[in-house]
C-alpha positions in Angstrom: 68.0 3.5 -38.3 67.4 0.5 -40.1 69.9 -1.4 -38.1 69.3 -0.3 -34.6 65.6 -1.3 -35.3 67.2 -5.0 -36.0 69.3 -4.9 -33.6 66.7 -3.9 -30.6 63.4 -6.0 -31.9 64.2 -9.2 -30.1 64.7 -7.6 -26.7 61.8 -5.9 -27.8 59.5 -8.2 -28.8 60.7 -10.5 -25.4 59.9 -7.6 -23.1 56.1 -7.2 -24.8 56.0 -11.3 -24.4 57.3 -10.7 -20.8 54.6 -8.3 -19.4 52.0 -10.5 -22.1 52.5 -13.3 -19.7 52.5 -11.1 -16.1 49.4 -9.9 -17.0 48.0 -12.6 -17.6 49.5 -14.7 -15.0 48.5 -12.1 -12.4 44.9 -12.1 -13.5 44.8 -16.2 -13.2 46.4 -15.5 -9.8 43.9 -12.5 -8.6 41.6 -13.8 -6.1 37.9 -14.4 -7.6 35.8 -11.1 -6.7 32.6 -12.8 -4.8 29.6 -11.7 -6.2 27.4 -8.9 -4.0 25.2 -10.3 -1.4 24.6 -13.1 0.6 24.0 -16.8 0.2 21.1 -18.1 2.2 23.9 -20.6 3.8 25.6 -17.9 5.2 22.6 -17.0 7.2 22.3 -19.3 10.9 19.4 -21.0 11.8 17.4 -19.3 8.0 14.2 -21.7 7.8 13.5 -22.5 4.4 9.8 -24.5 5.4 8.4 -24.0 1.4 10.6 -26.6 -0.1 12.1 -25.1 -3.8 10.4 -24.2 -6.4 9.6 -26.3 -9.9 12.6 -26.0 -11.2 14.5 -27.2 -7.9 15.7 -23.6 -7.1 15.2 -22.2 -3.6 12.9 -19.7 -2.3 14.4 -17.7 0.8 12.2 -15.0 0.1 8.9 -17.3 -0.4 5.4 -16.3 0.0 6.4 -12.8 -0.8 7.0 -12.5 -4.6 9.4 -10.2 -4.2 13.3 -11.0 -5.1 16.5 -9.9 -5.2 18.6 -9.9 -8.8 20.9 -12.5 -8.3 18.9 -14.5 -5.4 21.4 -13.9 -3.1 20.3 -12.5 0.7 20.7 -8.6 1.0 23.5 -7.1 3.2 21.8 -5.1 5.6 25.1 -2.8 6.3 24.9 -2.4 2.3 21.3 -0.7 2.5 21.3 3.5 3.0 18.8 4.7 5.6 16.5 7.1 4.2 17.6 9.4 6.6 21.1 9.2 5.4 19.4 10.1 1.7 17.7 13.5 3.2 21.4 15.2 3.1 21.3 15.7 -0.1 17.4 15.3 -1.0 15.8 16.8 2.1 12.6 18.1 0.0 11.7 14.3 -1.2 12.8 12.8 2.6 10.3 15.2 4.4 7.4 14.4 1.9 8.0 10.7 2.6 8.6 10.8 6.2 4.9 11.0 7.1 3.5 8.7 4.5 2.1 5.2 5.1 5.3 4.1 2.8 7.7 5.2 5.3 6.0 3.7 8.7 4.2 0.6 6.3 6.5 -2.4 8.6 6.5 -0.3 11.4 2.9 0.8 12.6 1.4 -1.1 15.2 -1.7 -1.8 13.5 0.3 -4.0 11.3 2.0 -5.2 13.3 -0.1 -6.4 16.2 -1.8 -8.0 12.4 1.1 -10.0 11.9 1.7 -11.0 15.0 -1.8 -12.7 15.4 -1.2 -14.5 12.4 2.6 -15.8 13.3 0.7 -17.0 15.9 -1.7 -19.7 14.2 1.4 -21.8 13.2 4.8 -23.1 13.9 5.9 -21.8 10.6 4.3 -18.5 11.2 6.7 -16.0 11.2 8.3 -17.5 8.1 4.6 -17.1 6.5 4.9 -13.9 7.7 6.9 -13.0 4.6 4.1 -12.8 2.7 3.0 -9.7 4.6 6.5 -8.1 4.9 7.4 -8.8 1.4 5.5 -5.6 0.8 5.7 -4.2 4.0 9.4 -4.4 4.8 10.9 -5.9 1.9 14.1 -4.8 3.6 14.0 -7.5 6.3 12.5 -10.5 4.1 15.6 -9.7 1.6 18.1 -9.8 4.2 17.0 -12.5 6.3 15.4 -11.1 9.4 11.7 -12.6 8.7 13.2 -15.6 10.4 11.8 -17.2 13.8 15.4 -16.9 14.9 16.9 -13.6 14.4 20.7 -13.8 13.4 20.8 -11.0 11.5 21.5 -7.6 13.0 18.9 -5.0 12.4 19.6 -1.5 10.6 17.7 1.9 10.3 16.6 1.0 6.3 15.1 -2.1 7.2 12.6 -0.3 9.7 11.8 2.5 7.2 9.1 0.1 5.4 9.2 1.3 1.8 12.3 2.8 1.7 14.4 5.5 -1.2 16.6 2.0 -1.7 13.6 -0.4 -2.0 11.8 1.8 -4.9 15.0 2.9 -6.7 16.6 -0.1 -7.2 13.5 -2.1 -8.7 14.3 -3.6 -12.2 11.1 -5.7 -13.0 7.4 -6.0 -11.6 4.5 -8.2 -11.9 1.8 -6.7 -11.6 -0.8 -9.9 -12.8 1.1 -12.1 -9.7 1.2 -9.3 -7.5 1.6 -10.1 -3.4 5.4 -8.4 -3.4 6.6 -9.4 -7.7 9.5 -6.8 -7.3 13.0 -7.7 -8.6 15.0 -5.5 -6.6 18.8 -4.7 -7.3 20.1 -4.4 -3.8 23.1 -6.3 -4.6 24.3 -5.5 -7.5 22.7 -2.2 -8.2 23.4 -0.1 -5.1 26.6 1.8 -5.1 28.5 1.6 -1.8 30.1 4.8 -1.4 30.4 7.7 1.4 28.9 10.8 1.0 31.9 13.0 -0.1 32.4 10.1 -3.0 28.9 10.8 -4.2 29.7 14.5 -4.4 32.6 13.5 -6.4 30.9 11.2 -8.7 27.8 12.1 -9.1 27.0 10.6 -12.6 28.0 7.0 -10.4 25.6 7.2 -7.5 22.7 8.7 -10.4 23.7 5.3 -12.5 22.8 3.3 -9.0 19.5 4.7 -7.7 18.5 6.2 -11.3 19.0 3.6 -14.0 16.7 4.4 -16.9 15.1 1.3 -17.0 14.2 2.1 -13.2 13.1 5.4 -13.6 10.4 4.4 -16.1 9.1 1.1 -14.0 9.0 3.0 -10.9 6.8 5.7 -13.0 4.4 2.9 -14.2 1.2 1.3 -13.1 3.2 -1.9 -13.1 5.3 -1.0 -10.5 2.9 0.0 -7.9 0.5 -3.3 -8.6 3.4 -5.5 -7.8 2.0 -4.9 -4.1 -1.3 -3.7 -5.0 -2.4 -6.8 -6.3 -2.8 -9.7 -3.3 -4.2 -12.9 -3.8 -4.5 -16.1 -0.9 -3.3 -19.8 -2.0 -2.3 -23.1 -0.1 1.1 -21.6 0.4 -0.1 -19.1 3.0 -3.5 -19.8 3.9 -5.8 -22.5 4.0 -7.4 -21.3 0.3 -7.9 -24.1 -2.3 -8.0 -22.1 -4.9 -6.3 -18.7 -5.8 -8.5 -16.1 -3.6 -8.5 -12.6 -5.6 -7.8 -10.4 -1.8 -6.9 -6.7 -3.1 -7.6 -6.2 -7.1 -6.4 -2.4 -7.1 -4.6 -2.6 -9.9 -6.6 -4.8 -12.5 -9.7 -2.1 -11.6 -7.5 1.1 -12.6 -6.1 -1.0 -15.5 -9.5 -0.9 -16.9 -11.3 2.0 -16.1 -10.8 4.9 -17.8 -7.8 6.2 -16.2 -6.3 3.2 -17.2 -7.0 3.8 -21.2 -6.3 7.7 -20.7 -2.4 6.9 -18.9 -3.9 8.7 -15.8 -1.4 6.9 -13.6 -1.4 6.0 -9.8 1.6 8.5 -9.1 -0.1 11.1 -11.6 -3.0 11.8 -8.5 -1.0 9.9 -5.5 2.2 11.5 -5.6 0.9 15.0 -7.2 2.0 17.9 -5.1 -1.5 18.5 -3.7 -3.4 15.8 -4.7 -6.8 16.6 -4.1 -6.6 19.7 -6.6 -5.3 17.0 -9.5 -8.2 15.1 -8.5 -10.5 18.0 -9.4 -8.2 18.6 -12.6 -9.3 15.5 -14.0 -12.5 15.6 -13.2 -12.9 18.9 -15.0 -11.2 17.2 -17.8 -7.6 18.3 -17.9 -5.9 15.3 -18.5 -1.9 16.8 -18.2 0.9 15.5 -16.3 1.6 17.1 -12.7 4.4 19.8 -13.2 6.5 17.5 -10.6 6.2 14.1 -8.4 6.4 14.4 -4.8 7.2 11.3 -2.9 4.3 12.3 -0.1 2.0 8.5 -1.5 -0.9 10.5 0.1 -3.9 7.4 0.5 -7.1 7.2 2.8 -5.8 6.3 5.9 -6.8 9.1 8.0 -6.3 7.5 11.4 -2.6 7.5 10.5 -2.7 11.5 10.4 -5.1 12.3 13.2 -3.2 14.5 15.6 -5.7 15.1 17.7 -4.6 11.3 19.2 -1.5 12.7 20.5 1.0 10.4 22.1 -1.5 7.5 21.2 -0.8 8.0 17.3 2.9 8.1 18.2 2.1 4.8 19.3 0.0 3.7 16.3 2.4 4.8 13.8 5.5 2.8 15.4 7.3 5.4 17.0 9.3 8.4 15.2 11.9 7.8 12.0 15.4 7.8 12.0 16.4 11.5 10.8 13.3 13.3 12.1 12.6 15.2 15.8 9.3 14.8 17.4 8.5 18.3 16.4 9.3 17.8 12.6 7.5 14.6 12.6 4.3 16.5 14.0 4.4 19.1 11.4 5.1 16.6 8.4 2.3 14.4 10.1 -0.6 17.4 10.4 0.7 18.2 7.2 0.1 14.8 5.4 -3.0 14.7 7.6 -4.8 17.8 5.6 -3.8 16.1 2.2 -5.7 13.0 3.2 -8.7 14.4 4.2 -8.8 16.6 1.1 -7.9 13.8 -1.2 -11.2 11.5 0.3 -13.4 14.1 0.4 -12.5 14.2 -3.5 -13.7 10.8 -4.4 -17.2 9.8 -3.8 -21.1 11.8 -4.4 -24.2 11.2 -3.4 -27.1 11.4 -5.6 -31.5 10.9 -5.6 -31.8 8.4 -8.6 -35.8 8.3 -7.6 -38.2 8.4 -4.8 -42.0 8.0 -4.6 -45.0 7.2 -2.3 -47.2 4.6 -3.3 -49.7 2.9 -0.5 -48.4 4.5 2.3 -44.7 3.3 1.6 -41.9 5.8 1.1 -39.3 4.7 -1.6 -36.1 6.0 -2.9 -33.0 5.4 -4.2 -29.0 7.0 -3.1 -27.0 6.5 -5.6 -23.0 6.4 -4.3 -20.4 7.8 -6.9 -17.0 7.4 -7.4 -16.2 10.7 -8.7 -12.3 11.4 -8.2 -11.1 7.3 -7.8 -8.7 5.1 -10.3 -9.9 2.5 -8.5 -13.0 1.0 -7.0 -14.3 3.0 -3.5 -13.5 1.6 -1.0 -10.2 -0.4 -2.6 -7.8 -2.8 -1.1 -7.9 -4.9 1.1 -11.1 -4.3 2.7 -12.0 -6.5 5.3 -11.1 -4.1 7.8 -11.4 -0.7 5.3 -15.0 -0.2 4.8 -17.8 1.9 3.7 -21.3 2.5 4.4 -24.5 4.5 3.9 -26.2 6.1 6.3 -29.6 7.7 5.1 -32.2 9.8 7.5 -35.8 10.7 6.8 -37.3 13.2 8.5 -41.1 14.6 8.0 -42.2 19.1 7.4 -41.2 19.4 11.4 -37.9 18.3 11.6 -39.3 14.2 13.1 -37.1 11.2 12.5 -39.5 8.8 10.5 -36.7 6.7 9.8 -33.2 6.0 9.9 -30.5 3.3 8.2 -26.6 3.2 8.9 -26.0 4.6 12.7 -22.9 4.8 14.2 -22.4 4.2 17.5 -19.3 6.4 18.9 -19.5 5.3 21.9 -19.1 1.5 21.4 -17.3 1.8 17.9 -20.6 0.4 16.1 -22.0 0.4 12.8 -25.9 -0.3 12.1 -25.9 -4.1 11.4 -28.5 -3.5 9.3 -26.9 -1.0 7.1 -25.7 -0.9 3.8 -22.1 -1.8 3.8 -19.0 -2.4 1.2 -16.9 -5.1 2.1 -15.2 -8.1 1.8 -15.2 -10.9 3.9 -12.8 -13.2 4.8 -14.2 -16.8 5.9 -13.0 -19.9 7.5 -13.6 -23.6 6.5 -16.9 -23.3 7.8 -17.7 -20.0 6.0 -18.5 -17.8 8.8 -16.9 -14.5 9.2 -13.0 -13.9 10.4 -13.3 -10.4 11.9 -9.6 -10.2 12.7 -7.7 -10.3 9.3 -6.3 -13.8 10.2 -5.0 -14.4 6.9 -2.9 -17.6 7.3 -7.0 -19.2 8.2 -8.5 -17.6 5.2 -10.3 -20.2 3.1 -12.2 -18.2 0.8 -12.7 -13.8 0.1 -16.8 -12.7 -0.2 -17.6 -9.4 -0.7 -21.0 -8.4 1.2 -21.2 -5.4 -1.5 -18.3 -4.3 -3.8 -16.5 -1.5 -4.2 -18.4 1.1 -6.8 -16.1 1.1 -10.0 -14.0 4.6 -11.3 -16.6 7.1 -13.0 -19.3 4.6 -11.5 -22.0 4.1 -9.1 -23.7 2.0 -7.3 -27.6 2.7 -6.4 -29.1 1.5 -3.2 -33.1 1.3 -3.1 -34.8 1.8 0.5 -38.6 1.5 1.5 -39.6 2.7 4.9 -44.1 2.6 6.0 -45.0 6.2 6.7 -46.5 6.7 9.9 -50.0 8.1 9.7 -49.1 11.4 11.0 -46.0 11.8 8.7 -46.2 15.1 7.1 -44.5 16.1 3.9 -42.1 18.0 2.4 -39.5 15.3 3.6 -36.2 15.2 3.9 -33.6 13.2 3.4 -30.0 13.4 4.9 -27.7 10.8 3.2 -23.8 10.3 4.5 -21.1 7.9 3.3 -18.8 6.9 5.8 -15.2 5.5 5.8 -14.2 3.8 8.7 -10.1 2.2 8.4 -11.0 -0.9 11.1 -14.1 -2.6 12.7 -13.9 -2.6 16.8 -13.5 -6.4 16.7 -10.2 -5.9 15.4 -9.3 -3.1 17.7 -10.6 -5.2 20.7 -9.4 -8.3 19.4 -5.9 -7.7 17.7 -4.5 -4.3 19.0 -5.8 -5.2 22.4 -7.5 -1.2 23.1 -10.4 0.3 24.0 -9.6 2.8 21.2 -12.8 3.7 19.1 -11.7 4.1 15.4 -13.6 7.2 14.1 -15.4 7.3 11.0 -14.7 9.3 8.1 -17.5 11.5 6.3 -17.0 11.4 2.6 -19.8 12.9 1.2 -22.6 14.4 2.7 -26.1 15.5 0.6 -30.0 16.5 1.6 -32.8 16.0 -0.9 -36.5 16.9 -1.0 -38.9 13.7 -1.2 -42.7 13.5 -2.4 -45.0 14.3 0.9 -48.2 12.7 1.5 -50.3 14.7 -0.4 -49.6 12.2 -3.6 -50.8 8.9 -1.7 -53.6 9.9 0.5 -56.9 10.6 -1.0 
């Protein structure tokens, strides 16, 4: 034994030195596996008008925070359609379907938005990225935010806020907001068919379902990467950093913030509204599931009675849905909404009195079922307003505050309105959302804080005759766009309804307490 192991160790030992060397000469050999993505280079015509950044790096993807992993362009062949997700996950595609996430690049409100600003400068469509960054992050990542389109478009990339564009995130700023996502579509997105997901389903759960993306997606953070806007120099003509959209900082630091009451505990709860309600009676437990139905306050965006014309409004229908599915998701979605406003805000009498002839009192607004301030976002178009009516003991109008005009799409000048105001260099009103002209934000009343309120004094003269009891009628409206921006930007004689949010009637003093 002894002497066959002599015998054979050099042949042995110079086979083991032979493969040693194949190996290793066949790895030296094997062509260089490129790494996912695509360089900006590769892109024709890709305009790059920012210059780089400070440490000489470029920034394809620049106003929009928002970034791929390794900095390369996204393929968009590489990126699964929502619709190809629903064959497996059918309950969480139908709950998205209808939301604002799924039609946020696509509806025409935006849109027609974007396109007004693209057209204020030669480099407009590249500023644009700002906007899309949160909008359609698939088409800033891949290239198509471009004045000249070279790259081909795909279903993923019109699906706004897509399965892909949440489940792939691996960092968020929420303090820089306007789009801070880190997004692995690159490296993090497994590439395989159908029946290989089936077969390795541990593989395509490691892609979309990382742990360390499972528990951003989950946080605050991740939704104030886009729910935190601010204006500079780099995309409009502010000076200064110009605080636009401060959702995030105001849950951060209201009470829901300090109690972990997230944004997806009451936005992407099952039925929302009843969470709402949950908290406010003080049960502070998680909901038993999430649904990916990102019910907000945009109401128009549900109205069904609109017919063909929200079609039209909402960008068309999504890949993977008939016109008769959409309609049922949409009504669907529509009744969640509703319910989920009329949650939020109360009216209340803080004080009323009659002292030489005057009438005086005071509405106090409440947020009652809000993370955030009411109204919240950006809100130069979004706003809010009290209407208040004072009649006398037989039913007369003695005075009146906050009328809406349906006819003409109108609100009371004089009325008491929250909203912010964009301004020009001369620092008179932009009513169209022309962001890329934007020199400075002013609020003409702000947003009533989470648990808050905010009290608004009136003092109407009595007339002589006025007979008491009175009554007061107080309503707080929610209205989603002025008529100059309708007019102006979507181009239609569409009046934008209001929305009533919280209707109250209270008992004043009567004259019998003034007049000797």
């Amino acid at each position: 034994m002894k002497y066959q192991f002599k015998a054979n160790l050099p042949p042995l030992a110079l086979g083991m030195l032979s493969a040693l060397v194949f190996l290793a000469g066949a790895e030296l050999l094997r062509p260089e596996i490129p790494e996912p993505g695509v360089e900006v280079a590769d892109i024709p015509f890709y305009q790059l008008p920012f210059g780089p950044d400070e440490a000489g790096r470029e920034r394809p993807f620049w106003p929009s925070r928002v970034q791929t992993e390794n900095g390369k362009m996204a393929d968009p062949s590489q990126i699964r359609s929502a619709a190809e997700c629903a064959a497996c996950h059918r309950r969480e595609f139908d709950e998205w379907a209808p939301s604002l996430h799924a039609i946020a690049g696509r509806d025409t409100v935006y849109e027609r938005a974007v396109e007004a600003n693209e057209d204020l400068h030669k480099d407009g469509v590249e500023k644009a990225r700002f906007c899309e960054g949160c909008h359609a992050p698939g088409e800033v990542l891949a290239g198509r935010t471009n004045r000249f389109k070279s790259v081909m478009p795909s279903d993923a990339e019109t699906e706004g806020i897509t399965c892909v564009m949440c489940h792939t995130a691996i960092h968020a700023d929420p303090e820089e907001g306007n789009g801070a996502l880190t997004l692995a579509v690159n490296t993090g997105v497994d590439q395989v068919s159908d029946p290989m997901i089936l077969a390795a389903p541990r593989d395509h759960a490691r892609a979309y379902g990382a742990a360390e993306t499972n528990a951003l997606i989950a946080s605050g953070d991740f939704c104030g990467a886009c729910h935190t806007e601010a204006y500079d120099g780099s995309m409009s003509k502010a000076q200064s950093r110009q605080h636009v959209q401060t959702t995030f900082s105001e849950w951060r630091d209201s009470w829901y913030g300090r109690n972990n009451v997230t944004c997806q505990d009451c936005h992407m709860a099952p039925d929302p509204a009843a969470y709402v309600r949950q908290i406010r009676a003080g049960d502070l437990s998680k909901p038993m599931r999430y649904a990916h139905n990102f019910v907000g306050s945009n109401y128009l965006m549900f109205d069904t009675s609109l017919g063909s014309k929200l079609t039209f409004l909402r960008g068309g229908i999504l890949p993977g849905l008939s016109d008769a599915r959409n309609t049922e998701l949409v009504a669907r979605q529509g009744e969640a909404t509703r319910a989920l406003l009329r949650s939020a805000a109360g009216l209340a009498l803080r004080k009323s009195e009659v002292a030489e002839g005057n009438l005086r009192f005071a509405v106090a607004v409440q947020n009652l079922g809000a993370g955030h301030n009411l109204p919240t976002g950006v809100i130069d178009q979004k706003y809010m307003w009290l209407e208040v009516v004072v009649r006398d003991s037989t039913g007369a109008e003695i005075y009146h505050s906050g009328a809406f005009d349906a006819e003409r799409g109108e609100t009371d000048p004089e009325a008491v309105i929250w909203r912010e105001d964009f301004l020009d260099a001369e620092g008179k009103r932009i009513p169209d959302h022309l962001t890329f002209v934007t020199v400075a934000i002013s609020h003409v009343r702000r947003g009533v804080p989470p648990k808050g309120e905010d009290a608004v004094i009136y003092e109407t003269q009595l007339p002589p005759d006025a007979k008491g009891p009175f009554r007061l009628e107080a309503r707080l409206w929610y209205r989603v766009a002025t008529q100059e921006f309708t007019y102006n930007t979507l181009k239609t004689d569409l009046v934008i309804p209001p929305f009533e949010l919280a209707v109250a009637t209270f008992r004043l003093p009567d004259t019998e307490k003034v007049r000797p």
